[in-house]
C-alpha positions in Angstrom: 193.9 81.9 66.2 190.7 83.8 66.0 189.7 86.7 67.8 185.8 87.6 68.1 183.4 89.8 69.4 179.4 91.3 68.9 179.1 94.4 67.0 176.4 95.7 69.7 179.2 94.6 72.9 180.5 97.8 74.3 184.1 98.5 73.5 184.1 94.8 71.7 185.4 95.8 68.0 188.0 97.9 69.2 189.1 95.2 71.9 189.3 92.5 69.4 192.0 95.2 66.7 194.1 95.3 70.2 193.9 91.5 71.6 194.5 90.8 67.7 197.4 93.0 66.7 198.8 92.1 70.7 198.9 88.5 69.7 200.6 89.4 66.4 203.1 91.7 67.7 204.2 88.3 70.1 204.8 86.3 67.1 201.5 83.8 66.7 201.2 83.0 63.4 197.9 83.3 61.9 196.0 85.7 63.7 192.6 87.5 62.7 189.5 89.1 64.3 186.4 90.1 63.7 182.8 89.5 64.7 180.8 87.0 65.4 178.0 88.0 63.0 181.0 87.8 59.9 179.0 84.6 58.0 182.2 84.6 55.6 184.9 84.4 58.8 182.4 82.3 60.8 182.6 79.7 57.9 186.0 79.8 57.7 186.0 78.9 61.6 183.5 76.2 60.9 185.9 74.9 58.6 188.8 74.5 60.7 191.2 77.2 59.7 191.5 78.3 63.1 192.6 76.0 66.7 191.8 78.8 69.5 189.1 81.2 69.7 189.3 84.4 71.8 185.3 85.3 72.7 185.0 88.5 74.1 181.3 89.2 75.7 179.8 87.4 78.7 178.3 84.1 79.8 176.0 84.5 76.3 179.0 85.1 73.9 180.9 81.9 75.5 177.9 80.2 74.9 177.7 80.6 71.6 181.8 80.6 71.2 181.4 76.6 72.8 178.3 75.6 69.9 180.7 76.8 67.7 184.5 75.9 68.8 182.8 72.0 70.4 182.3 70.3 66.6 186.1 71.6 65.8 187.7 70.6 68.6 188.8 74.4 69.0 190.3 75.5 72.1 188.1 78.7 73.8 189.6 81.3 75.6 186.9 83.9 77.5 187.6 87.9 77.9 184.7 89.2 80.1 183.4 92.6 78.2 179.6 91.3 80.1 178.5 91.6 83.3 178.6 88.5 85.1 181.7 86.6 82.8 181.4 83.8 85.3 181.9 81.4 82.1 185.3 83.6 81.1 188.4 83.5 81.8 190.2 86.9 81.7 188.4 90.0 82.7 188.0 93.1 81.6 191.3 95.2 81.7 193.7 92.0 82.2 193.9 90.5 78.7 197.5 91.5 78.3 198.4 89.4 81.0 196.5 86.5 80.6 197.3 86.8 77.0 200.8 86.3 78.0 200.7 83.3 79.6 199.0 82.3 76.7 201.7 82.8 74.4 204.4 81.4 76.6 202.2 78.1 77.0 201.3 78.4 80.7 197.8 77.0 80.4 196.2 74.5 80.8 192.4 72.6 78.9 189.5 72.2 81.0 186.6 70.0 79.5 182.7 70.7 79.7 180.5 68.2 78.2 177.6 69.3 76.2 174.4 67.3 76.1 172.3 66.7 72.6 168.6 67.2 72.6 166.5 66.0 70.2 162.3 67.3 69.7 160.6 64.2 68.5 156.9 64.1 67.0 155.4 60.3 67.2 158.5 58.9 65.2 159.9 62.1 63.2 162.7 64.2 64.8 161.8 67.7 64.1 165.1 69.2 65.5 168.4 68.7 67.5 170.8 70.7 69.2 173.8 70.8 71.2 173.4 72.1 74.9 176.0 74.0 77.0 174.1 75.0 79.5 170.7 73.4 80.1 167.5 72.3 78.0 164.4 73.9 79.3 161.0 72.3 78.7 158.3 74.8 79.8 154.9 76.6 79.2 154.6 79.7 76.8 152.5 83.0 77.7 149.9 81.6 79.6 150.9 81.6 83.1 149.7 77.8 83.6 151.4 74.8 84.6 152.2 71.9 82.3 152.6 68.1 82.4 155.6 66.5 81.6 155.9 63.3 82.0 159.8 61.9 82.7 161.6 58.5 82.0 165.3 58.0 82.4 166.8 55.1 80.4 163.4 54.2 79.3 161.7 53.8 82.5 159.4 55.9 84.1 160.6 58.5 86.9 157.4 61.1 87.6 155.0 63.3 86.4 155.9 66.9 86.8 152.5 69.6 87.1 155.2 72.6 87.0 156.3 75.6 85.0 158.7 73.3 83.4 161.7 71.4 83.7 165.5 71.7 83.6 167.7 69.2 82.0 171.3 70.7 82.7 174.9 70.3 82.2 177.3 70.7 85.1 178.1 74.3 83.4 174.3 74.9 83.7 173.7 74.0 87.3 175.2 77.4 88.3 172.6 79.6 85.8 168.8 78.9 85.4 168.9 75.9 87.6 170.5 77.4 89.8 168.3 80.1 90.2 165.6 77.4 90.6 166.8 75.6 93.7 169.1 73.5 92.2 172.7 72.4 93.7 176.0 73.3 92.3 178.0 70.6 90.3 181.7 70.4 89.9 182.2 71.1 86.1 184.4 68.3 85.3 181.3 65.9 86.0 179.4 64.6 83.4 176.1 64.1 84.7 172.6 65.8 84.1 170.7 67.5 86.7 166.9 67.5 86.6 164.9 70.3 88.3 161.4 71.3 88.2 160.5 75.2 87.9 157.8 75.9 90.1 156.4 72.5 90.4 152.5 72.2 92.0 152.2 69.3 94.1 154.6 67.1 92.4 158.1 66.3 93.2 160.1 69.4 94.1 163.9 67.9 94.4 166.3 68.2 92.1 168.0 64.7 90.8 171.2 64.0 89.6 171.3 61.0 86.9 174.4 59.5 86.8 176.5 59.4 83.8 175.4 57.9 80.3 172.3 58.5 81.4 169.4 59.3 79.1 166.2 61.3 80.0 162.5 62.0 78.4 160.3 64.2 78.6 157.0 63.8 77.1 154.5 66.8 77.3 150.9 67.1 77.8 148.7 70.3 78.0 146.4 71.7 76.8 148.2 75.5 76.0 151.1 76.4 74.3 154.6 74.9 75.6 157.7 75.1 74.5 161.5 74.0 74.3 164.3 76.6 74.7 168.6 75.3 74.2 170.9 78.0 76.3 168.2 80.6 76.2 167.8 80.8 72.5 164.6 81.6 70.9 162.3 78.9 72.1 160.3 76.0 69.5 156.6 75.1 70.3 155.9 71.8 71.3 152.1 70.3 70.8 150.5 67.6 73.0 152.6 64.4 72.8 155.3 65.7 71.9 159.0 64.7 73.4 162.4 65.9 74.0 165.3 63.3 74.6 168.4 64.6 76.2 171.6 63.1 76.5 175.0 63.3 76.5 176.8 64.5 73.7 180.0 62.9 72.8 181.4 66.3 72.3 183.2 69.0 74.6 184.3 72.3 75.2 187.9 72.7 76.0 188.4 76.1 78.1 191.9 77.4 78.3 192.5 78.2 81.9 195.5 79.9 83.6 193.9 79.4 87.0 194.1 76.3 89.7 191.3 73.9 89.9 189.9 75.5 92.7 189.3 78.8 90.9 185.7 77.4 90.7 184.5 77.3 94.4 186.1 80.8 94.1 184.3 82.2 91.9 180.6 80.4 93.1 181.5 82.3 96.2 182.9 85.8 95.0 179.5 85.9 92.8 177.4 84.9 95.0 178.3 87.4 98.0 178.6 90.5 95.4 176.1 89.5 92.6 177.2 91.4 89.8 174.4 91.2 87.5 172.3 93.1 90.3 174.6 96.3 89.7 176.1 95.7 93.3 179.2 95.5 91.8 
């Protein structure tokens, strides 16, 4: 088991020494921490020496915990040091607890899929990526609209004159898309949701694709656009230029102590007492 934090999260070194030397003291086998910056112990976790990872951060740490724990088929375990955590598990304070129930087996796995994007250039593929959250095909600086013309399983849908547009994962619907109009999807689903952001006088509606299904989007403009994966840095994309998502045949387990309906929960606790706007 591997315990890790950021260098830069408040209180998440010392955190991962206590989670670390807890998890010890209750007789796992094979425990170590340290942060997620380590390229020697990250390599060792890309190797597979490890079959749980303790993340400790918010929604972005879990994010990059799933890229990391989805090619292994490790286990992920979430201890909110952030402020949302809606993607973690245990918050802050109640690790010893959940930790417990950890140890004594009284969990249970709960599978996300991840979708893989691809940035094509006429026939060469210039880049891929595995998405957790959502693809996002937009403009750059210049605060004008782009065109992005869509297809799903080869044929065509519409032509978007927007901001952008959102391909996300079920786990996505309840960030960026979200915040763009979009509805919330159950996070055992594995469909894609496709939103506009800000469209002008083009479809407005979000669209659920059912599953297996594969979309395109090919973009035209004049200015600079891009193509940002979980809100990383983002890749420039020139005229003609397309990005293909689909599903990936890869997912992240979660290790959850709650019932299923922990979800609807949450949606609603966060969304009545928004934590990220320092109501909290």
């Amino acid at each position: 088991m591997i315990v890790l934090a950021y260098p830069g999260t408040q209180g998440g070194p010392e955190q991962a020494a206590m989670i670390a030397a807890y998890l010890q003291q209750a007789g796992v086998p094979h425990v170590e921490w340290g942060s997620f910056l380590d390229r020697p112990l990250i390599g060792r976790v890309e190797a597979g020496e490890f079959d749980l990872m303790v993340a400790l951060g918010g929604d972005g740490t879990v994010l990059r915990a799933g890229h990391l724990c989805a090619p292994l088929g490790m286990a992920l375990l979430g201890v909110n040091l952030g402020r949302f955590g809606f993607l973690t598990e245990i918050q802050r304070g109640e690790w010893r607890d959940g930790l417990a129930r950890l140890v004594e087996g009284r969990f249970r796995l709960e599978e996300r899929m991840l979708l893989r994007a691809e940035h094509w250039r006429r026939e060469k593929m210039l880049g891929s990526w595995l998405v957790m959250n959502e693809v996002v095909v937009c403009r750059g600086q210049f605060v004008r609209p782009i065109r992005v013309t869509t297809s799903v399983d080869s044929f065509p849908l519409t032509t978007y004159v927007a901001d952008g547009v959102i391909a996300s994962t079920p786990t996505g619907s309840t960030a960026y898309a979200l915040a763009a109009g979009g509805p919330i999807m159950p996070p055992e689903l594995r469909n894609i949701l496709i939103i506009p952001i800000a469209p002008h006088l083009t479809m407005d509606r979000a669209i659920i694709l059912p599953e297996g299904a594969r979309v395109s989007f090919g973009v035209y403009t004049d200015h600079e656009a891009v193509v940002s994966i979980d809100g990383h840095p983002p890749v420039g994309l020139l005229e003609g230029d397309e990005v293909r998502v689909e599903a990936s045949d890869l997912t992240v387990h979660f290790v959850r102590f709650q019932d299923r309906g922990y979800f609807y929960r949450n949606i609603t606790a966060y969304m009545e007492q928004n934590p990220s706007a320092g109501t909290r």
